[in-house]
N, C-alpha and C positions, 0 to 999 in steps of 0.2 A: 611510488613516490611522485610527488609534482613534480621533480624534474624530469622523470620518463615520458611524464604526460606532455611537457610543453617541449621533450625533443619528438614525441611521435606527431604531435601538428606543426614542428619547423622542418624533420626532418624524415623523407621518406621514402627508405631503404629497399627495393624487393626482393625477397628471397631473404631479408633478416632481420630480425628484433632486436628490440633493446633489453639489455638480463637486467643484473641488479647493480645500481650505483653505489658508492662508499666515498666517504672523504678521509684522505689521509695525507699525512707530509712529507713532502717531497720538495728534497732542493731548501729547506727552510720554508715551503712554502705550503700552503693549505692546498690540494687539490682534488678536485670531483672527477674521481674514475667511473665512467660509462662501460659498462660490458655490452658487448655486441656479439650474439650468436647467432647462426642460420637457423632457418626455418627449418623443423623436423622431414625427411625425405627431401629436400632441396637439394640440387648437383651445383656446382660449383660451375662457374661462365670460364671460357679459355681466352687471355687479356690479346687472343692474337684472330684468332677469330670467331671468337665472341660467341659458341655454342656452348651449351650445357655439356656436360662430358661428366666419368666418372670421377672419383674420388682416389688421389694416387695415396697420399697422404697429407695427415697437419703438421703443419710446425709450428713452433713457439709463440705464444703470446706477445702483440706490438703493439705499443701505446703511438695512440693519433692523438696529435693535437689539434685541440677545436678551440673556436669562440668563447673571452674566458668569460665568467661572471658574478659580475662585481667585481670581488677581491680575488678570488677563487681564479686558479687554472681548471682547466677542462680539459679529459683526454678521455680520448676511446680507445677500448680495451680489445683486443681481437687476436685469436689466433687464425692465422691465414691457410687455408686447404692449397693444396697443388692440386692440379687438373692432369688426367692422362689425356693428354689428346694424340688421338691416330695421327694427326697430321702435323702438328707441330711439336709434339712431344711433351714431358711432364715440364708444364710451368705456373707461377704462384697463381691461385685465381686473381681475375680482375676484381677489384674492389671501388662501390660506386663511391665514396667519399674521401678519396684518396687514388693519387697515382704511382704505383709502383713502391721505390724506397723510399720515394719521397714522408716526413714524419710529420706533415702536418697536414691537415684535412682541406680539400681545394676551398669548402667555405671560410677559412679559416686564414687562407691565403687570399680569398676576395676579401674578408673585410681589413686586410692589412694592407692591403693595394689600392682604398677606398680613404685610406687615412693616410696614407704617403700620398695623394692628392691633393690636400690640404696642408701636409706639415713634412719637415724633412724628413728623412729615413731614418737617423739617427735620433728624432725626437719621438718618432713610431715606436721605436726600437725600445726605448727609455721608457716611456708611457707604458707601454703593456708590456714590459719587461720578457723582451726576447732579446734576439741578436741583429744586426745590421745586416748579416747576412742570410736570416730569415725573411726579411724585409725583401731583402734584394731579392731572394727566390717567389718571392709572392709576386711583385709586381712584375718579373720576367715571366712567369705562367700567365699572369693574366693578359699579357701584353699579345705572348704570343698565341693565344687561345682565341684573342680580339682578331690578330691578324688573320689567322686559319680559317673565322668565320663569318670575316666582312663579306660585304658585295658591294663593289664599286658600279654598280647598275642604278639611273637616277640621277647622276654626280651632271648637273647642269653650270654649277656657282662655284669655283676657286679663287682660292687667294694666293699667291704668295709671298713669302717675305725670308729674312733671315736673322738669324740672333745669335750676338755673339758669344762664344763658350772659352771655357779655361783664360788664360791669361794671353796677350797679344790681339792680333789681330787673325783669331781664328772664328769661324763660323760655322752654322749650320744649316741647309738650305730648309725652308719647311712650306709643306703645300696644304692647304685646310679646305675644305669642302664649304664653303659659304650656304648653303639652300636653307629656306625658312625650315624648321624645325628639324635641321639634320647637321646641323653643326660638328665639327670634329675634324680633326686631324688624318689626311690620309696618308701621308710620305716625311720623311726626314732625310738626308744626307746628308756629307761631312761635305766643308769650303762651300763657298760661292763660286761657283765656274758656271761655265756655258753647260760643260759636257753633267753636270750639278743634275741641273733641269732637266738638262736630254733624257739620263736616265730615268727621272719620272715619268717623261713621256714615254718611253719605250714599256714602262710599267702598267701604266694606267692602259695603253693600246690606244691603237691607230681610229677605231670605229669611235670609242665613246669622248676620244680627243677632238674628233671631228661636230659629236655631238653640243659640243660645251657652249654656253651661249655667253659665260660672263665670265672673265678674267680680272682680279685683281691685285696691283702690283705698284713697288714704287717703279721710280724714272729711271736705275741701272738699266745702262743699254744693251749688258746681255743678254737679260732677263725680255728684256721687248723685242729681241730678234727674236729669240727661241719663240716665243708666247706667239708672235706672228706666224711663224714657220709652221710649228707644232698643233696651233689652234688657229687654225683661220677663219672658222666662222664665228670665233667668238668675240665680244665687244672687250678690248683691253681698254677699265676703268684705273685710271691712276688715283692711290690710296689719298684721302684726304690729309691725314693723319703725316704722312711722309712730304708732300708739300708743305704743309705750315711747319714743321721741322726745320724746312729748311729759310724758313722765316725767323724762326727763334734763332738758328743760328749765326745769322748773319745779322739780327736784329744784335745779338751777345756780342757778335765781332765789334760792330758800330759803337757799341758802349765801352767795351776794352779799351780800342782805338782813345774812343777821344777820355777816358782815365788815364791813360799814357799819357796824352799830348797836355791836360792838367799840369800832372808831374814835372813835364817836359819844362815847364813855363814856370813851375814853382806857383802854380793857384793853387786853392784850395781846391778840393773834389766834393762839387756838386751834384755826382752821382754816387753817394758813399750811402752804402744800405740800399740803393736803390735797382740793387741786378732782379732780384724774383718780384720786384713791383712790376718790372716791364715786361718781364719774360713768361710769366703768370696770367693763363685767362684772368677777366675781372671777377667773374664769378668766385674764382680759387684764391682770392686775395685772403689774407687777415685781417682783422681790424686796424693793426700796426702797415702795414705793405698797403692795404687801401689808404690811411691817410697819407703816406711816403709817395706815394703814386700821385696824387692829388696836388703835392707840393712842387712835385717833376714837371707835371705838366704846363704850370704856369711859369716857366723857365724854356729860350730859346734855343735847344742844344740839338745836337746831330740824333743824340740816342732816343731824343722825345720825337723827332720828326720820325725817325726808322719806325717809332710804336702807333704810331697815328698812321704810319703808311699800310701796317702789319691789319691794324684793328679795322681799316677802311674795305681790305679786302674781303674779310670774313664776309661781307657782303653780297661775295661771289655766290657762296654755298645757300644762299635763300632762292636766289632766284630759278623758276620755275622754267622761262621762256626762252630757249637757245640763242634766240639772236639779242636775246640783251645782254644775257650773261655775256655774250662773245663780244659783244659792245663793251659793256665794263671791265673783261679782260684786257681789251686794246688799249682801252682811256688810261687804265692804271699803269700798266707798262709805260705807257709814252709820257706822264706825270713821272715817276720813276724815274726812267733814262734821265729826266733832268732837275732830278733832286741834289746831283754829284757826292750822295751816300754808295761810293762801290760797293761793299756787299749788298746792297739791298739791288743795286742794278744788274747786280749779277741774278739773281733773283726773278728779276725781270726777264731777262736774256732768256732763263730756265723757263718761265712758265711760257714766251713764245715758242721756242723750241718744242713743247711738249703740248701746245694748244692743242689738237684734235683729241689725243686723250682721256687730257682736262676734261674737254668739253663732253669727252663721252659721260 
């Protein structure tokens, strides 16, 4: 049949064939059983240490599940040999498309762990109608399969940073390998702490920590002692991304403040509609929030000066030349300090404190 043909060029079994296929119902549902038999005189492999060995006995017929298609489930059909082995004793053969008792076939758990990448578990789940906790056994094989057979050998470029999980103020430390064309995730941990970090370093090891040439981070001062301590020949770049962060934020406080002080006075609020015109690259404006912005700006107000102060610095990130950039760092700060916008002078205070960094 054509689907034997198009499972023997995806898939390529040694030591067995594909028998014969059948569709029938199961569960309500339409499904394509794949028979799979050994090769005539074939020995059966020992799943412990992997020699050919005799034949102890078969047991019962077990359906795998595979990759379904179209509408159609897919499963493979097999009865499983036991192995005598002298040395480890009678156990099920290993089987290349499957491990163990596990009931679904490991391709069949990559391409479920390939779509919970994309979408949540439970929409995985929905969509190809299996279980949630099918889902969750797919992407824990393949996680830990990843893990078994990385190489941290190369790793020049990190990042790190953290995100916050569940409800409160709980965290998770994460470390991501930056190098051109090797992007990924190397490390995760539970809370943001010192000792967080420490453990990666003590994971990753002392030779290829020393090796690192680029560190990226925001301004948490745990995070910049350890990175010092642990990586000293590498250059700690402070995240751009985590700096103007803390421009929107303090740019948001500015505009609160004086909607308050509005209030306070019984004026009208001249900043109404006008939070994501300011807080908004221009580029990410709408047509509505570009005109709103436009009408902001012809108006004297603290939270207009905080966006012209914000928009002026972006300046910084073009320049190529150190000792300019480090000139219009200074110049801005010292305009700043006597804007009398506190949040944004606080701002200021931060990017001196943290000038060599920056500047890396």
């Amino acid at each position: 049949m054509l689907i034997k043909t198009l499972l023997n060029r995806m898939e390529k079994f040694k030591s067995f064939v594909f028998g014969k296929t059948w569709v029938k119902e199961s569960f309500g549902k339409a499904t394509v059983i794949v028979e799979i038999l050994p090769r005539k005189n074939s020995r059966p492999e020992c799943p412990m240490c992997g020699r050919k060995r005799p034949t102890y006995d078969t047991r019962e017929a077990r359906d795998f599940e595979y990759i379904p298609l179209w509408i159609y489930r897919v499963v493979f059909r097999y009865a499983p040999r036991r192995v005598d082995c002298p040395i480890d004793g009678v156990k099920v053969e290993w089987m290349p498309w499957a491990d163990g008792k596990e009931q679904m076939t490991s391709r069949y758990k990559i391409f479920l762990a390939r779509w919970a990448r994309r979408l949540s578990w439970r929409e995985v789940s929905q969509i190809f109608e299996t279980s949630w906790g099918c889902v969750f056994r797919a992407v824990q094989w393949v996680v830990e399969y990843g893990l078994a057979h990385r190489s941290l050998e190369g790793v020049t470029q990190i990042g790190v940073d953290e995100i916050s999980v569940f409800k409160g103020h709980r965290y998770l430390t994460m470390v991501y390998q930056l190098d051109a064309g090797a992007r990924r995730l190397l490390w995760c941990g539970p809370e943001r702490k010192i000792k967080t970090l420490l453990r990666f370093f003590r994971m990753f090891g002392k030779e290829r920590s020393v090796r690192l040439k680029f560190v990226c981070s925001d301004m948490w001062g745990p995070y910049l002692k350890v990175i010092a301590k642990k990586a000293p020949n590498a250059l700690n770049v402070l995240d751009r991304f985590h700096i103007m962060k803390k421009f929107g934020e303090a740019l948001d406080l500015v505009r609160r403040q004086e909607v308050a002080a509005f209030k306070t006075k019984g004026q009208d609020n001249l900043l109404e509609h006008g939070r994501w015109a300011l807080l908004k690259r221009p580029e990410n404006l709408t047509e509505k929030q570009t005109v709103r912005l436009s009408e902001l700006l012809t108006l004297n107000l603290k939270s207009v000066r905080a966006y012209l102060l914000r928009e002026d610095f972006q300046r910084f990130w073009s320049f190529t030349e150190p000792a300019v950039a480090a000139w219009f760092l200074d110049t801005w700060c010292t305009r700043t300090m006597r804007s009398r916008l506190d949040p944004m002078k606080k701002v200021a205070k931060m990017l001196r404190r943290h000038k060599p960094l920056i500047m890396n």
